[in-house]
C-alpha positions as semicolon CSV with decimal commas, in nm:
position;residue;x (nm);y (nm);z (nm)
1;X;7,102;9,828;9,866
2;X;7,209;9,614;10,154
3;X;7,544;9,747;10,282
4;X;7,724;9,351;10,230
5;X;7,597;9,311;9,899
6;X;7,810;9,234;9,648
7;X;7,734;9,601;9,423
8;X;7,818;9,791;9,762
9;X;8,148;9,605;9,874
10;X;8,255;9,674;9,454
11;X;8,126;10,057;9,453
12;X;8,343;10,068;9,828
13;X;8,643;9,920;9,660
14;X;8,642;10,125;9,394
15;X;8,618;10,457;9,578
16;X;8,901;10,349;9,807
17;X;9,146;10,252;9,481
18;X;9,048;10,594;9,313
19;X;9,123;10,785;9,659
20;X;9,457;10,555;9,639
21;X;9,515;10,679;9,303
22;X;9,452;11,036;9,414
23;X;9,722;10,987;9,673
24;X;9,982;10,854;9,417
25;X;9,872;11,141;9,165
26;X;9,998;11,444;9,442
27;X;10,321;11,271;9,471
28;X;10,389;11,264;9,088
29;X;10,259;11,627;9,037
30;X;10,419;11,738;9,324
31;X;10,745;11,611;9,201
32;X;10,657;11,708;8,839
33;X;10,569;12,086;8,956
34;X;10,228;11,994;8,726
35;X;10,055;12,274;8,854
36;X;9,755;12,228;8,653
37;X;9,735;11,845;8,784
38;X;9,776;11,997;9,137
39;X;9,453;12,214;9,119
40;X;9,269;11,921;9,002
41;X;9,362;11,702;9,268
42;X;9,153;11,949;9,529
43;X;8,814;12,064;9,585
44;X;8,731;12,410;9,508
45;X;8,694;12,455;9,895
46;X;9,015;12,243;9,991
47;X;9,232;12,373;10,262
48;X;9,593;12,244;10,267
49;X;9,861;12,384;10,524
50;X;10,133;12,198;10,778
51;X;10,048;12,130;11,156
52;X;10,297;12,420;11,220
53;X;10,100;12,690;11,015
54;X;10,418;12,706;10,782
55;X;10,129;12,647;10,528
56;X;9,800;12,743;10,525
57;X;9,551;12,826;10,190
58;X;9,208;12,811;10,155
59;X;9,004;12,722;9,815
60;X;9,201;12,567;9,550
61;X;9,341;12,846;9,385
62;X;9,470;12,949;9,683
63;X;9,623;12,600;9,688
64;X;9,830;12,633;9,351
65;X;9,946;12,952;9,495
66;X;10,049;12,846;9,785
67;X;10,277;12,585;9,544
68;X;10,436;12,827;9,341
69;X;10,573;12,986;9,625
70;X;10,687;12,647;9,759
71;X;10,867;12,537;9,400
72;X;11,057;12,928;9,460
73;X;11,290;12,751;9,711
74;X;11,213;12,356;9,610
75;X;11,403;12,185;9,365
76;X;11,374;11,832;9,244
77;X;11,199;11,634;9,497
78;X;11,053;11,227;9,548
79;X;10,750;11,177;9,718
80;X;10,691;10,822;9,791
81;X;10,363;10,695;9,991
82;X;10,370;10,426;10,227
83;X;10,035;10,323;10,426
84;X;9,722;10,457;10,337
85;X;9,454;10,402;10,635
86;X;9,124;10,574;10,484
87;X;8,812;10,543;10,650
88;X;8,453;10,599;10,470
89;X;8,216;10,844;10,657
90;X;7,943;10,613;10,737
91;X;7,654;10,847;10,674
92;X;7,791;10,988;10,348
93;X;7,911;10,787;10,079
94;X;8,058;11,097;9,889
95;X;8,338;11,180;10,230
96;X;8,596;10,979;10,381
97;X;8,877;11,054;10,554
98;X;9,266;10,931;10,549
99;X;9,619;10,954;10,699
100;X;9,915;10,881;10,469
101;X;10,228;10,803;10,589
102;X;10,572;10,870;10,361
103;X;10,894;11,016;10,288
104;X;11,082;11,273;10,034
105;X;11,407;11,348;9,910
106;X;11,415;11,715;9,841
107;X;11,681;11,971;9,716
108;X;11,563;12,312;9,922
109;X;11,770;12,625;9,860
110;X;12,044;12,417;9,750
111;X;12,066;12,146;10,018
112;X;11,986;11,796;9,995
113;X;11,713;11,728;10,258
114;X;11,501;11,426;10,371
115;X;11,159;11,382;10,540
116;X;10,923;11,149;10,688
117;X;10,565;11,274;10,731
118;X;10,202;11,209;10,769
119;X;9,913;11,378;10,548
120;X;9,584;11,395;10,739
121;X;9,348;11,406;10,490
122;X;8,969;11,445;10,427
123;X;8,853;11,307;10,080
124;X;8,500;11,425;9,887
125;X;8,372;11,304;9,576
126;X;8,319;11,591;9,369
127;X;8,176;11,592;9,020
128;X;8,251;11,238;8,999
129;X;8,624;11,215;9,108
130;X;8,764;11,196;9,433
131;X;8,955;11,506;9,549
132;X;9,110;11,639;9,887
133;X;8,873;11,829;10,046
134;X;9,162;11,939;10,366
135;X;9,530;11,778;10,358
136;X;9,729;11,860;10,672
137;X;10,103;11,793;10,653
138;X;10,255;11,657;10,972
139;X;10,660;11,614;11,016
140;X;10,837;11,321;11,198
141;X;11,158;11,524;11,060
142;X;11,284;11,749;10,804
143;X;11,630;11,770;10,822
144;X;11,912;11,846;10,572
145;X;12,064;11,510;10,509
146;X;12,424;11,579;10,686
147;X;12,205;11,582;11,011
148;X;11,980;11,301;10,959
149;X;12,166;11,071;11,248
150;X;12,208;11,352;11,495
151;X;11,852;11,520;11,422
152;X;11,692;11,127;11,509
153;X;11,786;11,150;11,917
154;X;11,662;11,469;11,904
155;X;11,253;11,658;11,961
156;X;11,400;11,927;11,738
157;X;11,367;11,718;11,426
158;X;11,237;12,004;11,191
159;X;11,488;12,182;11,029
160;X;11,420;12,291;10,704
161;X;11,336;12,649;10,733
162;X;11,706;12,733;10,844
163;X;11,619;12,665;11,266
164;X;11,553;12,377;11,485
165;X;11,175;12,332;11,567
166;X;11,025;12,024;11,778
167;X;10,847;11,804;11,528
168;X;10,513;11,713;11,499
169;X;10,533;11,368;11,610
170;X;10,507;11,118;11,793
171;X;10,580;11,333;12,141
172;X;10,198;11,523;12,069
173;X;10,026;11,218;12,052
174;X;9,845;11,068;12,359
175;X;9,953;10,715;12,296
176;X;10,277;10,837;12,255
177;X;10,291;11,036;12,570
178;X;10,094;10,803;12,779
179;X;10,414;10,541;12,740
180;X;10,632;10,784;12,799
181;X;10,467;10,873;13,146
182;X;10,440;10,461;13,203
183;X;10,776;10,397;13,134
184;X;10,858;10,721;13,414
């Protein structure tokens, strides 16, 4: 099937509004605490952990573990996605890839805290349904809202395990530091 023809551009519009959907359907069972809709969102090989190593599991069981320890200090929380760039891997229809950008409100050990955040994610179609095959959590901040102005002029933007870490962006990224050297 020629790759402009009008059955390929549907079957690639398709996957990429069921790997949108797939996106949407973490936030809401994230927020929910579904874990049973969490599981199903992952491959049974999935990975999912943060750039800092806070998280890391293996296999989806592993996963939903992982997420009932998190809901031991999380409270109610709002995920909401922004942009969704998702590239297809161009010699397998079945795998693309994806970064996410968005925020969440959170209530962590009984503090109000805020977050903005990037999910690197790889995507495999897997008995017919999209899943994550790896999701990689990366921080701009996560701060407790009383130091969401100070916490902005500052590297040490994540602060929700009761310290001040550097974040995980932008200062690591080459664009990023390449200005910063041009600018001197």
């Amino acid at each position: 099937m020629p790759s402009n023809s009008l059955e390929a551009r549907l079957h690639e519009l398709e996957a990429r509004e069921q790997i949108r959907n797939l996106v949407a359907g973490y936030g809401l069972a994230v927020d929910d605490h579904d874990l049973e809709a969490i599981g199903a969102l992952f491959t049974a090989d999935a990975s999912f952990g943060s750039r800092d190593g806070v998280m890391c599991a293996q296999g989806r069981q592993a996963i939903v573990s992982q997420f009932i320890e998190r809901f031991r200090s999380l409270g109610i929380s709002n995920h909401v996605s922004h942009d969704h760039f998702i590239e297809r891997e161009p010699d397998d229809p079945d795998r693309a890839r994806g970064t996410v950008s968005a925020h969440a409100e959170l209530w962590r050990n009984g503090c109000a805290f805020i977050a903005a955040l990037r999910y690197h994610d790889r995507y495999r179609l897997e008995e017919g349904s999209w899943r994550f095959q790896s999701r990689e959590l990366h921080f701009l901040y996560y701060v407790p809202l009383s130091d969401y102005s100070q916490a902005m002029g500052s590297e040490l933007r994540q602060r929700a395990y009761g310290d001040q870490r550097p974040a995980d962006y932008p200062e690591s990224l080459p664009g990023w530091r390449d200005y910063q050297l041009q600018q001197g």
